[in-house]
DRENLUMFI-427591 format. One record per residue: residue number from 1; residue in three letters; x, y, z of N, C-alpha, C, O in turn. Coordinates in steps of 0.1 Angstrom, whole numbers. Layout:
N
- num_residuo_n.px_n.py_n.pz_ca.px_ca.py_ca.pz_c.px_c.py_c.pz_o.px_o.py_o.pz
- NUM_ALA_X_Y_Z_X_Y_Z_X_Y_Z_X_Y_Z
...
//
This chain:
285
- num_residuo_n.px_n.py_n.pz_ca.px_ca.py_ca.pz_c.px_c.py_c.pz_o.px_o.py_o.pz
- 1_UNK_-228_-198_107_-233_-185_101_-225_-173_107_-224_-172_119
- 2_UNK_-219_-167_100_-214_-152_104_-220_-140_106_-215_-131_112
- 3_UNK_-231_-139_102_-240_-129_109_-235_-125_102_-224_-123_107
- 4_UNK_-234_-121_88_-221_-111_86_-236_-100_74_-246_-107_71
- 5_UNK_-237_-89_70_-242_-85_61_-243_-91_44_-232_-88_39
- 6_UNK_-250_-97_35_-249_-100_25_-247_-90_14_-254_-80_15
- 7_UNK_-239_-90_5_-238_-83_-6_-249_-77_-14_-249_-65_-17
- 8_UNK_-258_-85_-16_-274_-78_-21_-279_-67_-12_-284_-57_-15
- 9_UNK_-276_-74_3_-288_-68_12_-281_-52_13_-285_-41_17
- 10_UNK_-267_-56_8_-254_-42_16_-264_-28_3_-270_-17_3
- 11_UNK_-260_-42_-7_-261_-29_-21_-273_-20_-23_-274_-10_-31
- 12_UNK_-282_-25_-14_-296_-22_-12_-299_-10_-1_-307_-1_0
- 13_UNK_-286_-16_6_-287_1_19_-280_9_17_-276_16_26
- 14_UNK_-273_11_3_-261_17_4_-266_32_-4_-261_35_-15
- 15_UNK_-273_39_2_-277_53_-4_-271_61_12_-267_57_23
- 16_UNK_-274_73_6_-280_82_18_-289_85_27_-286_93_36
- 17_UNK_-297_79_25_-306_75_34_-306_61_42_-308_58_54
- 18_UNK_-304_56_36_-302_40_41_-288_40_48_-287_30_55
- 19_UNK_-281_43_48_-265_39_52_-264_38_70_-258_30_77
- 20_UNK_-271_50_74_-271_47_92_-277_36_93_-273_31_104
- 21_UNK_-286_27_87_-296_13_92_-284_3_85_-285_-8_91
- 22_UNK_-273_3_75_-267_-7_72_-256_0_80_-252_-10_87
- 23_UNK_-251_8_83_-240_10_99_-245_2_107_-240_-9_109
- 24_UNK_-254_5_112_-261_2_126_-260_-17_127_-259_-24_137
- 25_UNK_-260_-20_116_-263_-38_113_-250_-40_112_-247_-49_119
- 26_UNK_-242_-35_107_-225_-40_105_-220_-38_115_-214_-48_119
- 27_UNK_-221_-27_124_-215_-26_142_-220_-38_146_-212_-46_151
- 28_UNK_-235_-39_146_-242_-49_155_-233_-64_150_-227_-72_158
- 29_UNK_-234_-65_137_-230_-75_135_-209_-81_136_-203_-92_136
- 30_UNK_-205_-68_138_-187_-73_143_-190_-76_156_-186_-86_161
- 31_UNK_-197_-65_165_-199_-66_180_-198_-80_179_-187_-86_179
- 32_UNK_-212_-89_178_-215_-104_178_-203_-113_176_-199_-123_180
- 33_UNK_-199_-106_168_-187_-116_163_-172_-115_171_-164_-124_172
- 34_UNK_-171_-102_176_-154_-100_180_-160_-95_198_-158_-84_203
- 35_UNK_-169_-108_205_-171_-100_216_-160_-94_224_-150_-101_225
- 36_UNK_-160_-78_232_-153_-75_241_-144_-66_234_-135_-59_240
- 37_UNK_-147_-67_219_-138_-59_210_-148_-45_210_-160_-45_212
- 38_UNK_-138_-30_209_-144_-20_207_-142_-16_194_-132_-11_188
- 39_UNK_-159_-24_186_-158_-21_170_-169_-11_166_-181_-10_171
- 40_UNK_-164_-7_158_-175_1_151_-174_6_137_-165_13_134
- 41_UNK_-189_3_127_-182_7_115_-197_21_108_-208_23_111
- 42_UNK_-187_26_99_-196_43_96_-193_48_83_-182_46_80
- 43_UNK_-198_51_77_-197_62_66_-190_76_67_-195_86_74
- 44_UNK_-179_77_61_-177_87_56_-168_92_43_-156_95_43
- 45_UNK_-176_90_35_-174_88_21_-169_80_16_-168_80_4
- 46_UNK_-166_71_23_-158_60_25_-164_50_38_-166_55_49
- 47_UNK_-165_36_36_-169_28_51_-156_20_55_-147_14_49
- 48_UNK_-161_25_69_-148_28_78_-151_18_86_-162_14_87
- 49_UNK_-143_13_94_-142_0_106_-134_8_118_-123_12_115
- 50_UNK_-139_10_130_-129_18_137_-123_3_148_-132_-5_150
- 51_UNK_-117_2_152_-112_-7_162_-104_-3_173_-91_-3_174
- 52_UNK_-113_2_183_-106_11_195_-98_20_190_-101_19_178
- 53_UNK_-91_27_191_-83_41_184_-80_42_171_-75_52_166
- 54_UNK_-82_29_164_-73_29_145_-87_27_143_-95_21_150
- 55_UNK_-88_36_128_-96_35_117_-92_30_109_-80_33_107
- 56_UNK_-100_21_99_-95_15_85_-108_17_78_-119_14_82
- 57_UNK_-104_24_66_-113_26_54_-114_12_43_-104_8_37
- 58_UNK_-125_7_43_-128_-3_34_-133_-5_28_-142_-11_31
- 59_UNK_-131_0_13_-143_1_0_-146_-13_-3_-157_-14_-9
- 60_UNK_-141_-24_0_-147_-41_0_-153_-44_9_-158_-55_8
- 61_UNK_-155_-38_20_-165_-43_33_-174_-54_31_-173_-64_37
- 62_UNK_-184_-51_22_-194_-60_17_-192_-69_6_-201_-74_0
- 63_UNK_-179_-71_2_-180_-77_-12_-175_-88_-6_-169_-96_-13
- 64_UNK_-176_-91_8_-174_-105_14_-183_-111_18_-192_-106_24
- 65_UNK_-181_-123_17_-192_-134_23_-191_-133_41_-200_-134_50
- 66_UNK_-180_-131_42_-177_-130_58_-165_-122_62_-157_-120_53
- 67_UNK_-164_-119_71_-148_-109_73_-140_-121_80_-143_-131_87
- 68_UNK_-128_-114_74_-113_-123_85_-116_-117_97_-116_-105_97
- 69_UNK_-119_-123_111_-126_-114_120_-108_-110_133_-103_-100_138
- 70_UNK_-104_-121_132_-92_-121_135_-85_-109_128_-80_-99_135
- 71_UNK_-86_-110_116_-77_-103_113_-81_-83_115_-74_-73_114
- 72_UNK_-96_-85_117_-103_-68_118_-99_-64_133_-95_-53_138
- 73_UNK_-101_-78_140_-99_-75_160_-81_-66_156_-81_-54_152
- 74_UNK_-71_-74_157_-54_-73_148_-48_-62_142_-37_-58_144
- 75_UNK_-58_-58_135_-53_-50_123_-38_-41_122_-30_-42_113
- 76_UNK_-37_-33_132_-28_-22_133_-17_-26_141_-6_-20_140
- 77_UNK_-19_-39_151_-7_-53_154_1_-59_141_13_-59_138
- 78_UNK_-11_-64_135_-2_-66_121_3_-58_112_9_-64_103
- 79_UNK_1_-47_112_9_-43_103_20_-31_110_26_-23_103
- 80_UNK_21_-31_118_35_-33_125_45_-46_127_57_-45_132
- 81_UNK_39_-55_124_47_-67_130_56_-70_115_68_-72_113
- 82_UNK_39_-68_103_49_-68_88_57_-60_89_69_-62_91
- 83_UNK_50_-44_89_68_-39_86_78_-38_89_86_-34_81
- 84_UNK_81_-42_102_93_-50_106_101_-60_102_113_-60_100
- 85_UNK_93_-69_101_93_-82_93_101_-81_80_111_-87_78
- 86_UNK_91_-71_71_94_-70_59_104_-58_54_112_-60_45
- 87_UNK_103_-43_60_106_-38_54_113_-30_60_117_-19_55
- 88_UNK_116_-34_75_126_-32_88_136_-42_85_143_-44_95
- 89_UNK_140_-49_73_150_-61_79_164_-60_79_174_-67_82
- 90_UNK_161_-47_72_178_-41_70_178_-27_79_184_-26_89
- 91_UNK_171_-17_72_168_-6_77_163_-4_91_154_-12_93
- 92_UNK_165_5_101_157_0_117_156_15_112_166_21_108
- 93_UNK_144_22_113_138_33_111_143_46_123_147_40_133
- 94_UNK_145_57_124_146_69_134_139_74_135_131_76_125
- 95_UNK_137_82_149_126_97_147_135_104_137_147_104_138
- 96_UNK_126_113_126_128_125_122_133_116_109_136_125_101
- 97_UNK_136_104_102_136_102_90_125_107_78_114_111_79
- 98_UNK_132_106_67_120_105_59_121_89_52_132_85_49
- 99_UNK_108_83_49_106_75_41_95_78_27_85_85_27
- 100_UNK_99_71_18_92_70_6_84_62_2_89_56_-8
- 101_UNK_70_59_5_61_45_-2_60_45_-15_50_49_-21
- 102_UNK_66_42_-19_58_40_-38_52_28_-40_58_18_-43
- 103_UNK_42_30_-40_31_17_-37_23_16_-24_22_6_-17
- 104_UNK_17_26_-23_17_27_-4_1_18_-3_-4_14_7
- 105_UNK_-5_16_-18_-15_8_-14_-28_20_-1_-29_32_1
- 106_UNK_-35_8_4_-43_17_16_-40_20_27_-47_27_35
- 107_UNK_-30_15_30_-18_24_46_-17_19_53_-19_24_64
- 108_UNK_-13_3_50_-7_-9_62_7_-1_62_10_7_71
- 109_UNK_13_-4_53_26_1_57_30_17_58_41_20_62
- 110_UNK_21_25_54_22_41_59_23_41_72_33_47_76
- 111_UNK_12_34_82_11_34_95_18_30_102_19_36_112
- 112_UNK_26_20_100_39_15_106_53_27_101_62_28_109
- 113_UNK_52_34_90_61_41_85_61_52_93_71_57_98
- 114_UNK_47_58_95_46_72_104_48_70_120_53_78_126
- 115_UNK_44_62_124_49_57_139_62_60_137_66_71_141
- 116_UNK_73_50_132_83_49_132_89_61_132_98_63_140
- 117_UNK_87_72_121_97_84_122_92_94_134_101_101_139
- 118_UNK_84_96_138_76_100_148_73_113_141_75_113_129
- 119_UNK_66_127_150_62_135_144_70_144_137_66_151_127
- 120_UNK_86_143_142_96_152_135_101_146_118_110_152_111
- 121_UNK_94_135_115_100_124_104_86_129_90_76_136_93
- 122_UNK_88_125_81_82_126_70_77_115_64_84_105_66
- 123_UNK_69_114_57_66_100_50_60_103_37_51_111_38
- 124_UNK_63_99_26_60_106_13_50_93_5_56_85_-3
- 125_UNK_39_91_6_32_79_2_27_80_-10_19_89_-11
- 126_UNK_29_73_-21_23_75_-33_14_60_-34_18_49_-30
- 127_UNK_0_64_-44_-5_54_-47_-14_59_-60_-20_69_-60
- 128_UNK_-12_47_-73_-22_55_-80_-37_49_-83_-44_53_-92
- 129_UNK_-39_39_-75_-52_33_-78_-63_42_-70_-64_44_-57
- 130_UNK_-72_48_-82_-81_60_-76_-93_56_-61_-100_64_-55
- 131_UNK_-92_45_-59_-104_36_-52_-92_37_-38_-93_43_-28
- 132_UNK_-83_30_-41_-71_31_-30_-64_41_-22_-59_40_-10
- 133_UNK_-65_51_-32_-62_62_-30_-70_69_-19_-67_69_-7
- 134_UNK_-77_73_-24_-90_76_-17_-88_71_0_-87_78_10
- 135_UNK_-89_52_-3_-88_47_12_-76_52_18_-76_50_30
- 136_UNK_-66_57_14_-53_61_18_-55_73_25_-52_72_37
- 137_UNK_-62_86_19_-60_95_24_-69_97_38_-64_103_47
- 138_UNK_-84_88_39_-94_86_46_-81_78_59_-79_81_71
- 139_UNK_-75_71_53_-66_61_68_-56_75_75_-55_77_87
- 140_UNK_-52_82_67_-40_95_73_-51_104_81_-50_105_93
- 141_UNK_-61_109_73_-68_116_80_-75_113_94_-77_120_103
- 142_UNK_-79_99_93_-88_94_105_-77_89_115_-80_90_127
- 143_UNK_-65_85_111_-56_83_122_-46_90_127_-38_86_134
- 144_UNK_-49_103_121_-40_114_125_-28_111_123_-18_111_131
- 145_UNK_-29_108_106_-13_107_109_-6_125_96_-7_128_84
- 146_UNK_-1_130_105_0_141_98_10_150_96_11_162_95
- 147_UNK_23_136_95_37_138_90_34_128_79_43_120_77
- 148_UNK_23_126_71_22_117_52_19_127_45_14_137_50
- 149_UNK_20_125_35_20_136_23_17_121_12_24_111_9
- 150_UNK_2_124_7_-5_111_1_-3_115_-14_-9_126_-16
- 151_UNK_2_112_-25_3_117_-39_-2_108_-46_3_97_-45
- 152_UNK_-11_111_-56_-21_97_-62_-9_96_-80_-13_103_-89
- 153_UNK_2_89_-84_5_93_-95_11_77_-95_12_69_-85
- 154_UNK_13_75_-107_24_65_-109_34_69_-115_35_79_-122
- 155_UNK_48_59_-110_62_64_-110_69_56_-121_71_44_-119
- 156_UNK_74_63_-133_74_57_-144_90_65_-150_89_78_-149
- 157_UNK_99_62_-156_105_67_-168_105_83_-174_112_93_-174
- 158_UNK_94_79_-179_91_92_-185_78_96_-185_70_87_-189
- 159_UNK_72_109_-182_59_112_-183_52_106_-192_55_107_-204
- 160_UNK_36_97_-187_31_92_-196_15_93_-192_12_98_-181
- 161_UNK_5_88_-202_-7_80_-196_-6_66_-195_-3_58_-204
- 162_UNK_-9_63_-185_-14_50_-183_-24_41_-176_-28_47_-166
- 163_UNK_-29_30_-177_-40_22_-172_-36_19_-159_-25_14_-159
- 164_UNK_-42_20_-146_-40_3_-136_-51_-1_-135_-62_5_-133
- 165_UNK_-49_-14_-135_-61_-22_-142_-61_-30_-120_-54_-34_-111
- 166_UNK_-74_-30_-123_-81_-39_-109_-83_-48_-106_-93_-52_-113
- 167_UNK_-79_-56_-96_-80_-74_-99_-87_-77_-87_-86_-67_-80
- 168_UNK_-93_-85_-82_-102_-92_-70_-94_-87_-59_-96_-78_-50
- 169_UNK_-82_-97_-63_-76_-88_-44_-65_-76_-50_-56_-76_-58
- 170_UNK_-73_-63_-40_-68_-49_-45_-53_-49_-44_-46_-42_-51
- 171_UNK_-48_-59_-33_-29_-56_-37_-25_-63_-49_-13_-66_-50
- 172_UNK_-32_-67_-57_-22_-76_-69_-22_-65_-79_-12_-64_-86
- 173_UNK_-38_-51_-81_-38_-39_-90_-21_-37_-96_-10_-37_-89
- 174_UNK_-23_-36_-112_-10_-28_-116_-9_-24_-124_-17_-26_-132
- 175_UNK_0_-15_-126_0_-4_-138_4_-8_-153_16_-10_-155
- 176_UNK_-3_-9_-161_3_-8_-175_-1_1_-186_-10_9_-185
- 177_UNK_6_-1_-199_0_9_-208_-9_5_-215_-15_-5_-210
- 178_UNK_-14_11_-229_-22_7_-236_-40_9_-236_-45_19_-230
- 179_UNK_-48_1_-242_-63_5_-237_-68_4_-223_-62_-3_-214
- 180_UNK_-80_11_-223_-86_11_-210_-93_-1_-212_-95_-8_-223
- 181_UNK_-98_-4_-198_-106_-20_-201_-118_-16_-189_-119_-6_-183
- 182_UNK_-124_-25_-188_-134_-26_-177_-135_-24_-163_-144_-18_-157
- 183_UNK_-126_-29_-159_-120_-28_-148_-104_-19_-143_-98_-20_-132
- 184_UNK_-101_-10_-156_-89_-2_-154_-93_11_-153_-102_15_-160
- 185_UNK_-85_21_-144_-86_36_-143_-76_44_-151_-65_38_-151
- 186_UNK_-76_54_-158_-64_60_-158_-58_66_-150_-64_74_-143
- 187_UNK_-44_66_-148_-35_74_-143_-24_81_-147_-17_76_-156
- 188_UNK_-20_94_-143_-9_101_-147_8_93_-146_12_93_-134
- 189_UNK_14_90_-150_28_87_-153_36_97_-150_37_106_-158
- 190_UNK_44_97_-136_55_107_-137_72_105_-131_71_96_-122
- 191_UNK_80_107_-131_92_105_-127_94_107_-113_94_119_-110
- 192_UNK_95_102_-109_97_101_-93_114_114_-91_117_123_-84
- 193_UNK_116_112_-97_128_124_-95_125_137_-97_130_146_-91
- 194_UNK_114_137_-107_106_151_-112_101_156_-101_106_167_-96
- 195_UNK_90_148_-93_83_148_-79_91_150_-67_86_155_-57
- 196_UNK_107_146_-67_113_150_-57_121_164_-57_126_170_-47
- 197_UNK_121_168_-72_127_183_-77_111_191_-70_108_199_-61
- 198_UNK_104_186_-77_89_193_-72_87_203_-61_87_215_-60
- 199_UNK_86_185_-51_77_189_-34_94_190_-27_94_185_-16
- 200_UNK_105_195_-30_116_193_-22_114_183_-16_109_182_-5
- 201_UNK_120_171_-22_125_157_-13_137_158_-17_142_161_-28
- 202_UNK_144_156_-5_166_159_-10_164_145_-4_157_136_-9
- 203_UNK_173_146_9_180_132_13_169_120_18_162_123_28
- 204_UNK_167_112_15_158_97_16_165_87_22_172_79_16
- 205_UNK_164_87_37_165_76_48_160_65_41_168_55_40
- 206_UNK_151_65_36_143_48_36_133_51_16_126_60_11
- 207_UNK_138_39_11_126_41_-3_123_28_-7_128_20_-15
- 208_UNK_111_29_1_103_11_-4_93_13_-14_86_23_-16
- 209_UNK_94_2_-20_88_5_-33_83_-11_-35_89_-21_-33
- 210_UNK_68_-9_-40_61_-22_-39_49_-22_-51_37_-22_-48
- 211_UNK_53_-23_-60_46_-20_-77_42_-28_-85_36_-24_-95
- 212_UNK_42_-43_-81_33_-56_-90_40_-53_-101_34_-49_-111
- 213_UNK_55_-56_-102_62_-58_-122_64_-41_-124_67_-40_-136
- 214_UNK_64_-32_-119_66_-21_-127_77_-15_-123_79_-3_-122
- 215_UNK_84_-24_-121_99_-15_-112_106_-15_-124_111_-4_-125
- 216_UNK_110_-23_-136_114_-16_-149_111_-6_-157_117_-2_-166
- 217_UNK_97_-1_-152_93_14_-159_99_29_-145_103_41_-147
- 218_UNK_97_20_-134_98_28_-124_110_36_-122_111_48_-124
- 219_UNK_121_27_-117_135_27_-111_142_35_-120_151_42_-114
- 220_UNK_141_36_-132_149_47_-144_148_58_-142_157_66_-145
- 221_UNK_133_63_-134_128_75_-133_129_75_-118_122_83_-111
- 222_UNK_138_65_-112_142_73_-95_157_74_-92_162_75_-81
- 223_UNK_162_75_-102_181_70_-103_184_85_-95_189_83_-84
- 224_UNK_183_99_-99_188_111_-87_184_107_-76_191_109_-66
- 225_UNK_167_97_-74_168_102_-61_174_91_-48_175_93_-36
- 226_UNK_178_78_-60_187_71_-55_197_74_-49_200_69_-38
- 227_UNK_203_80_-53_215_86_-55_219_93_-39_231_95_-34
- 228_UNK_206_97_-35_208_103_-24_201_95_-8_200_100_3
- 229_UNK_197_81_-13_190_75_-5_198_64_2_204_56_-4
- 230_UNK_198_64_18_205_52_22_202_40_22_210_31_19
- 231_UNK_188_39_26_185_24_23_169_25_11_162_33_7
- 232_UNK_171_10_12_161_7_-1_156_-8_-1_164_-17_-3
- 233_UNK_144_-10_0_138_-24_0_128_-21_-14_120_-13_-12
- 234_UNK_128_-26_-26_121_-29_-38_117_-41_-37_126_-50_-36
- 235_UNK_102_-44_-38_94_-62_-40_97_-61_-51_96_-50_-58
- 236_UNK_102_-73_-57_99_-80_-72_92_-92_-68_91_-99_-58
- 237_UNK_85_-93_-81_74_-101_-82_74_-111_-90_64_-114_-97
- 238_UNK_85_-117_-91_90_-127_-101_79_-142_-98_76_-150_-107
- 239_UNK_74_-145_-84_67_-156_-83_54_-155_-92_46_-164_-94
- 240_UNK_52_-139_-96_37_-141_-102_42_-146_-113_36_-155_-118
- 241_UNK_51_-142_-118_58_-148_-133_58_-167_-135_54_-174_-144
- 242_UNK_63_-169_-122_60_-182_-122_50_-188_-117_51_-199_-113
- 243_UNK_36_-180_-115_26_-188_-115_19_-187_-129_8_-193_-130
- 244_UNK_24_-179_-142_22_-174_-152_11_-165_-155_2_-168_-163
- 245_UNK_13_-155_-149_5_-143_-145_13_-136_-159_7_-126_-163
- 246_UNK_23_-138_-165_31_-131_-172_45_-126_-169_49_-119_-160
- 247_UNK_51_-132_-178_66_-123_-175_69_-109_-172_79_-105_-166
- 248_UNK_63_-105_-176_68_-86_-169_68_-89_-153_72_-80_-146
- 249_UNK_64_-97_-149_63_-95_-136_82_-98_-131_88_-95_-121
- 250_UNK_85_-106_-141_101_-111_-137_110_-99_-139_116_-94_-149
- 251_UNK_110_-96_-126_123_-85_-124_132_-86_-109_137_-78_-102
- 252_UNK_131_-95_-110_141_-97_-96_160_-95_-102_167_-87_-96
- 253_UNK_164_-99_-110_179_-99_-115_177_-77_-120_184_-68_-115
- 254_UNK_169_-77_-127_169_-57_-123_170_-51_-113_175_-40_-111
- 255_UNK_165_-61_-106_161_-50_-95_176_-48_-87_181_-38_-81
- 256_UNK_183_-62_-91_194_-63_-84_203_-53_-87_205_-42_-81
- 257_UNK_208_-58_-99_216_-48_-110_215_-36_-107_225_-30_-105
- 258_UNK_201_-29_-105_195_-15_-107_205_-9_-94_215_-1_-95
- 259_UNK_202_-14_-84_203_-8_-69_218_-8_-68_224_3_-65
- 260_UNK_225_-25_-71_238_-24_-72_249_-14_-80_261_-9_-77
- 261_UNK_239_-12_-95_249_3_-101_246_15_-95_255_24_-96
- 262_UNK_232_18_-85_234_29_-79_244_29_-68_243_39_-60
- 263_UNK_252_20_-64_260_22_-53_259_14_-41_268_13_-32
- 264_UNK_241_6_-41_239_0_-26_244_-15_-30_245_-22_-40
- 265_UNK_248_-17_-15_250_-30_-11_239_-39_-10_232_-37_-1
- 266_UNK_236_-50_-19_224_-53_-22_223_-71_-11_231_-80_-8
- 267_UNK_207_-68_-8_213_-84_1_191_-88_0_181_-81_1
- 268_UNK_197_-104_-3_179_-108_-3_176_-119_11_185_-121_19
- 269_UNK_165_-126_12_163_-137_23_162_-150_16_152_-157_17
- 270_UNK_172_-154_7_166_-163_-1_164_-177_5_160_-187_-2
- 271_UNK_169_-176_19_160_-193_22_148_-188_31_142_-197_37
- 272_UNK_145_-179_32_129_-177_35_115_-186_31_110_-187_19
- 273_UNK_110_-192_40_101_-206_31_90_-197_24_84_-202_15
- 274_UNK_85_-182_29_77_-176_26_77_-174_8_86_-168_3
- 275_UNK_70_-176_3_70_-175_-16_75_-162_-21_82_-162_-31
- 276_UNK_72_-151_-15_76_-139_-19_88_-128_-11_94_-118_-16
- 277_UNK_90_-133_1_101_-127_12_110_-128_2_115_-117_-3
- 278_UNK_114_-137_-3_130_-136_-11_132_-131_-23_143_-129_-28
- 279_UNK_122_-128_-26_118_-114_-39_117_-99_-32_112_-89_-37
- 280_UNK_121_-99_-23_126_-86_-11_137_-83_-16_145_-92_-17
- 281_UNK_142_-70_-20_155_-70_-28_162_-59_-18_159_-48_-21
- 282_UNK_170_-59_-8_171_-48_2_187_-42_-2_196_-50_-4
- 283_UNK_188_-26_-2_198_-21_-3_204_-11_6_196_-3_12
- 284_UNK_215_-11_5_223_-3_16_232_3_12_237_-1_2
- 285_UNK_239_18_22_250_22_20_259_18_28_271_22_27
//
């Protein structure tokens, strides 16, 4: 048994009045579970997991049967260790860079991104899933990270509307066009080069970009800011293609092409046993 809170029992304390007595049971119940660990979880507008100095905002808290307990004790280990891993493997970050998330998701890799440039560095995070978003800005705010600048938009071609649609696990969410559905938000469509004329973004140390298939709508509309960027790690997601999730997801030979006509030196991990590492498309000047 995990002690863990049930989904019924969560959805049932989940007002304003009730939320200190379902806090109070979710602390009690990580304590039990991660003894010696300093956990604690709370409301604020968002439910939050604090784990000794890092907060993580988790709008799924309860929509599990049990937590990865490992992975709640960890959290802010691991995702330092990924971004190194993943999106350190070319690029070794500076104080005072700027980097670019497009796709920053809820702020595994913001956090490692803002450490790394330290306080003199910038980090420019975009995300447009409104639920994510949200957890994004709650992760900057609660962890003091206050060289990010959080922008809720999707990075597309040409100014548009469009859907991202929500799938069970929130990192597979992705943007397409067409009707809304049950599970899809709308979001704004804009040019990533527009947004760098905007908020003045000139020169870009670092531009990772992590989009579930939409780097053929995306990358058209980041070509200036390419232009001025030295390195560059873009995920393609060609393996969802071949689990037949659909071909749009197949953009690994683009992604190549894309980066290679802007000028970078393009290099992948392709004997990586990991399924997705070699859909890592990393570029350089």
């Amino acid at each position: 048994m995990s002690g863990w809170i049930a989904e019924a029992d969560a959805a049932a304390l989940d007002s304003p009045q009730a939320r200190p007595e379902l806090a109070r049971r979710a602390t009690a119940a990580a304590r039990a579970a991660l003894p010696g660990v300093d956990i604690e979880i709370f409301w604020d507008g968002i439910w939050i997991r604090r784990v000794g100095p890092h907060y993580f905002p988790d709008p799924g808290m309860f929509h599990v049967a049990a937590p990865n307990w490992p992975r709640w004790a960890n959290a802010a280990e691991k995702f330092l260790k990924d971004a190194n891993d993943y999106w350190f493997h070319v690029y070794k970050p500076g104080s005072g860079d700027l980097i670019v998330d497009i796709g920053a998701g809820r702020g595994e890799d913001v956090f490692a991104f803002s450490r790394a440039v330290g306080p003199g560095g910038r980090v420019i995070a975009i995300e447009p899933h409104p639920v994510s978003f949200r957890a994004l800005e709650a992760f900057c705010k609660w962890n003091l990270l206050e060289n990010v600048t959080a922008i809720q938009c999707a990075c597309v071609e040409e100014p548009c509307d469009l859907e991202i649609e929500t799938l069970p696990v929130w990192e597979s969410n992705y943007v397409r066009s067409g009707e809304r559905s049950p599970t899809s938000f709308p979001v704004k469509g804009v040019r990533f080069d527009a947004l760098c004329a905007e908020r003045g973004i000139e020169r870009i140390i670092f531009l990772k970009m992590n989009i579930e298939g939409a780097e053929r709508s995306a990358l058209p509309g980041c070509r200036r800011a390419l232009d001025r960027t030295q390195f560059a790690c873009i995920a393609a997601h060609d393996f969802r293609a071949n689990r037949g999730e659909g071909e749009h997801f197949r953009t690994l030979e683009f992604v190549r092409g894309f980066l290679a006509d802007c000028g970078f030196r393009v290099s992948t991990r392709d004997d990586d046993p990991r399924y997705y590492v070699p859909y890592h498309v990393h570029g350089m000047r």
